[in-house]
N, C-alpha and C positions, 0 to 999 in steps of 0.2 A: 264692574269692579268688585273686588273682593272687599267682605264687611271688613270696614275698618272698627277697630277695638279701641276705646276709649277708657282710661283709670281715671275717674273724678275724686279726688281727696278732700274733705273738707271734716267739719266738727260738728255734724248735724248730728249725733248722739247725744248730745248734750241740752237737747231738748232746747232751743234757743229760737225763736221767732225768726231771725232772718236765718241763720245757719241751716234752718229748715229748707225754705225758700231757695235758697243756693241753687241748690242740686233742682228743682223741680224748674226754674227759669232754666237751667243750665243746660237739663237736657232739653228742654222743647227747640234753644235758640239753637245747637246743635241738630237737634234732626228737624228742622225745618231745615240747615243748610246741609247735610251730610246725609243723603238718600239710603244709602246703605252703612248703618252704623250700628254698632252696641255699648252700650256706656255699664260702665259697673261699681259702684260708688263706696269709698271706704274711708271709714273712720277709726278711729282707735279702738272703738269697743264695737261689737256686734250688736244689730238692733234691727227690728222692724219699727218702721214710725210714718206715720201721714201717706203710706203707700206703697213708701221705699224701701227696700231691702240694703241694709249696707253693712259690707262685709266689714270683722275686724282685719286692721294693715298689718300684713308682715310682709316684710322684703321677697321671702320667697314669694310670695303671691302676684308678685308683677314683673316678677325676671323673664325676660324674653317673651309675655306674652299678650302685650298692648302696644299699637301704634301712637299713642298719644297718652304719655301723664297730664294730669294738670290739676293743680291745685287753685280753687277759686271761692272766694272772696273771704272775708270774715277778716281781724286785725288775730293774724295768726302768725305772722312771722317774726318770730322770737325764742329765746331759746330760757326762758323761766318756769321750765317743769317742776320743781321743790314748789317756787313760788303760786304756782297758777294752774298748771294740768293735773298734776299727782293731788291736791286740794279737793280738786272737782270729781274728777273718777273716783276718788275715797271716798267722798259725799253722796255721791251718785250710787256706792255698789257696785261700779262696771268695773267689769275685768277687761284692760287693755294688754292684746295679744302683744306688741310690739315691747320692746327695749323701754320706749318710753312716749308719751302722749305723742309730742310733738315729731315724731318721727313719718309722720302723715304730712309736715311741708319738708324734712330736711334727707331723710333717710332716704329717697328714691332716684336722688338729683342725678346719680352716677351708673343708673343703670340705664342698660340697650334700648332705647325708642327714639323714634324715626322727628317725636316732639315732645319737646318736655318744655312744661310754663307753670308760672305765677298769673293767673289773673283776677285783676282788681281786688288784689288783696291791702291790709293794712299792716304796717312795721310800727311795732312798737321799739321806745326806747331801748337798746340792750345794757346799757349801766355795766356793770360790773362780769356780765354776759359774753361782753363783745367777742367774736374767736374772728381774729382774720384770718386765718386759712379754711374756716368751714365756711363761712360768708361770702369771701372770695370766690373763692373757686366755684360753689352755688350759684353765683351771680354768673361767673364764664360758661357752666357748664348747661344754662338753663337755655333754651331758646329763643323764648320768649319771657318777659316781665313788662308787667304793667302794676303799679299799685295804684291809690284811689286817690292819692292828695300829695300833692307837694313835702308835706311836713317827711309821710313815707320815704319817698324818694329822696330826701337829706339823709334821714338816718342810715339807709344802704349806702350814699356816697359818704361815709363816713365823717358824716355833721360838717364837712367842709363845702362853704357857702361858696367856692370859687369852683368845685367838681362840678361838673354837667358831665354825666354818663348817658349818652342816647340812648344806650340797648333798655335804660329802664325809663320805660313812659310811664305817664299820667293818664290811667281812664276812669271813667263814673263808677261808684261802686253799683256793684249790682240790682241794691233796690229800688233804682230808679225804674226797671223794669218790672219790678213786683207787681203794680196797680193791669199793667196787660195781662198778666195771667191769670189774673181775675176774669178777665177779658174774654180772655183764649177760653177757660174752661165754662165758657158761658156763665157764670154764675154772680154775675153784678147784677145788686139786690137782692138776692137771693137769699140773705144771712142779716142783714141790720135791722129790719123793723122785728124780728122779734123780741128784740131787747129795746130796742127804741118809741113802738109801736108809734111811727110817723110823724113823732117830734123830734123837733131840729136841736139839737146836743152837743156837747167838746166831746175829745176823748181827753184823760187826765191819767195819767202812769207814773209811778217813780219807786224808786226804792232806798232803803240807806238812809233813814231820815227819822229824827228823834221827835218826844212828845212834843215838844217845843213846837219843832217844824209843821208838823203833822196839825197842829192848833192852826200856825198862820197859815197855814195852805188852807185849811179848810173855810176861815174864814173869808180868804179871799176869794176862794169859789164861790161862796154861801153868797158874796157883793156880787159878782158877776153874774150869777143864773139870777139875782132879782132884780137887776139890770136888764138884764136880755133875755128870759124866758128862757134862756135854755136847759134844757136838761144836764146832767154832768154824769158822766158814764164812766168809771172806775175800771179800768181794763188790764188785768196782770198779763205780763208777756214775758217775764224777764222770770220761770219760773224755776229755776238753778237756785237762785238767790232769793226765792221767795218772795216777791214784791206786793203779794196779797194782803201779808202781814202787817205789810207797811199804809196801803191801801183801805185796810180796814181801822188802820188809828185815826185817816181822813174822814172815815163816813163814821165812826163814833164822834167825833169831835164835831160833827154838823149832825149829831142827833138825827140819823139816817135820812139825809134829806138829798143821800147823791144814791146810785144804782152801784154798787159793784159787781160787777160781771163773773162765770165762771172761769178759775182758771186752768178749765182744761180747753177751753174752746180752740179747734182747729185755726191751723194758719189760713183757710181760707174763710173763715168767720171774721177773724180779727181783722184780713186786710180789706171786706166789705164794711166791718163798724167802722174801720179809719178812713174809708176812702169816702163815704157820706158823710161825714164830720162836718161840722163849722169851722175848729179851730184843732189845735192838737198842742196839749203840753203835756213833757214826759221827760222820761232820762233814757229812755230806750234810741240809739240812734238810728237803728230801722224800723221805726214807728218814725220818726221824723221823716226819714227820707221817702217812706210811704205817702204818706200826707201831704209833701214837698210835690211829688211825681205826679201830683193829681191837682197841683197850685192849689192847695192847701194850707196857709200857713201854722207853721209847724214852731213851735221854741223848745228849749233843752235845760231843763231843772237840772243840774248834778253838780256835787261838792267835786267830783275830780273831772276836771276838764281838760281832760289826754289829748292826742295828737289827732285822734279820728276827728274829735267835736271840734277843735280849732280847724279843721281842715275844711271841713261839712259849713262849716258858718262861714270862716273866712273867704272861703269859696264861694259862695252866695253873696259875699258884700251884707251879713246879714249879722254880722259878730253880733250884735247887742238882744240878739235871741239866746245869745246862750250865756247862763245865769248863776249864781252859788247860793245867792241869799234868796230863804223863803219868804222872809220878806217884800221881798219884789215881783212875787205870784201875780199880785190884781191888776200893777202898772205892764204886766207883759201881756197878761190877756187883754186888757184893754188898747195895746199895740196890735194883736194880732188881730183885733177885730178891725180895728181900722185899717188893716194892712188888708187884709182880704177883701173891701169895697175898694182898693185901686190894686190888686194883686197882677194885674197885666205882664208885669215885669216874672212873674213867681213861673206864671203857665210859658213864659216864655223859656225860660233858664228851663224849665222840670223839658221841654221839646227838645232843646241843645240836649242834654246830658240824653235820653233819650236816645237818640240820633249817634252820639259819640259810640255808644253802650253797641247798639247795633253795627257802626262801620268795626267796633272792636271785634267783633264776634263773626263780621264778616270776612275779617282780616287773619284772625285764627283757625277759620274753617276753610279758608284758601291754603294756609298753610301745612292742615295738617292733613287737606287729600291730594297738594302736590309732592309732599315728602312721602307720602303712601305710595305714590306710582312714579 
């Protein structure tokens, strides 16, 4: 069979722990099922990063010459470029070749391939955004769609609770598979006792959070590690947004009595410190779902609580992980330590999702080498 050619879209320029991730599960889960294949990965700005080469998107660059688009995973489907893309690339420096950020899930929907998909992505609200004939017609024209949670798949049926659209399923977002690639690339353990040196530890992340908070957070760690001897390991991931800055007003306010980490550490450092963890609380939702996929328990510090984190909890049967008041830091790790001595229920859900993740990928790669031949 002739190589089939593969366009992966996604927002890994943006320097984002799971967006990274994407593209590296993405392609292994493809050429494990597509013998003869080339993937070629684009994002709005040019960049070499973690291994990967990804070109900047412009339309001309994929006309007529990939068997298969696909845009996967990350909560990217929305059309708030003033608000959200143009912000970031300003911040960032990067020059985006394309019209504009978001032209990486909407600009390709209409061109010549044999398959064009959505997979396990996230929809945010489009408020005042909404276009029905760009959305529409995206939705007809696309082959496949899957997004990651219920809440998603209302907002494409246009917030009406009585729409069921089959052509858009529900699958796991992709970090459920994060913890295998760790796997795959042989390297569990490989990365955590440097920083841990073979004590048992939380991870702690968050960002967005004033002196105030930054006091009772720390305080309540400060109870917990002399509770439970654990270490407390300050881990930035979220490094767009700087979450270090926010991190270091934890570990001044506990008179340096937690570790923060560097945050340049690769994505395959990070998901070896999270996946040996005890516990995990943070605001990053692929750190959660990291730590979930390993029956983990994982909870969700964050003052806005959007449609992914209701989805990710709700979904779990787990709502009361996910939290606004810093306040309530000690009463949740002390939930999640109890949860992890009867976690049974956690490794069982993290094997489903799993399992889902894989028949998806299995189902896509049927797809896109009976449309090849």
């Amino acid at each position: 069979m002739d190589i089939i050619k593969i366009a992966m879209f996604s927002y890994a320029d943006i320097n984002n722990y799971g967006d990274i991730l994407f593209s590296h599960v993405f392609k292994h889960e493809i050429e494990k099922r597509i013998a003869n294949v080339n993937i070629d990965f684009y994002t709005p700005s040019e960049i070499e990063l973690e291994g990967f080469y990804y070109r900047s998107y412009h339309k001309s660059k994929v006309k007529e010459k990939y068997d298969a688009l696909i845009l996967a995973g990350g909560e990217v489907v929305h059309l708030f470029e003033e608000r959200t893309w143009k912000p970031i690339y300003e911040k960032n420096n990067q020059k985006v070749l394309s019209e504009n950020a978001y032209d990486v899930v909407w600009d390709w929907i209409d061109k010549d391939s044999s398959f064009k998909a959505w997979l396990s992505v996230g929809v945010r609200p489009f408020g005042d955004k909404w276009d029905d004939d760009k959305i529409n017609q995206s939705i007809s024209d696309l082959d496949y769609i899957s997004v990651r949670g219920i809440l998603s798949k209302k907002i494409l049926e246009h917030g009406d609770y009585e729409e069921f659209n089959d052509k858009i399923k529900i699958t796991p977002d992709l970090g459920w598979i994060f913890p295998d690639y760790l796997t795959i690339r042989n390297e569990v353990g490989q990365h955590y006792k440097k920083w841990a040196f073979g004590s048992k530890y939380i991870i702690f992340q968050v960002h967005n959070i004033t002196d105030i908070e930054a006091k009772n957070i720390s305080d309540a760690l400060l109870k917990f590690k002399e509770e439970t001897g654990f270490e407390v390991l300050l881990l930035p991931v979220i490094h767009l947004w700087k979450d270090e800055k926010y991190l270091e007003l934890i570990l001044e306010a506990s008179g340096g009595e937690f570790k923060l980490l560097p945050n340049n550490l690769s994505v395959l450092e990070m998901l070896d410190l999270i996946v040996h963890s005890e516990v995990v609380l943070c605001s990053s939702l692929h750190v959660a779902i990291t730590a979930l996929a390993k029956g983990i328990p994982a909870a969700i510090f964050n003052k806005w609580q959007g449609t992914k984190l209701q989805d990710l909890y709700g979904l779990q049967f787990r709502s009361e992980y996910l939290f606004s008041d810093s306040s309530d830091t000690y009463s949740v790790l002390s939930r999640l330590l109890k949860e992890k001595q009867t976690s049974k229920s956690l490794h069982i859900y993290a094997d489903f999702m799993k399992a889902k993740l894989y028949e998806t990928f299995d189902e896509i790669s049927d797809k896109i080498i009976k449309n090849k031949s």
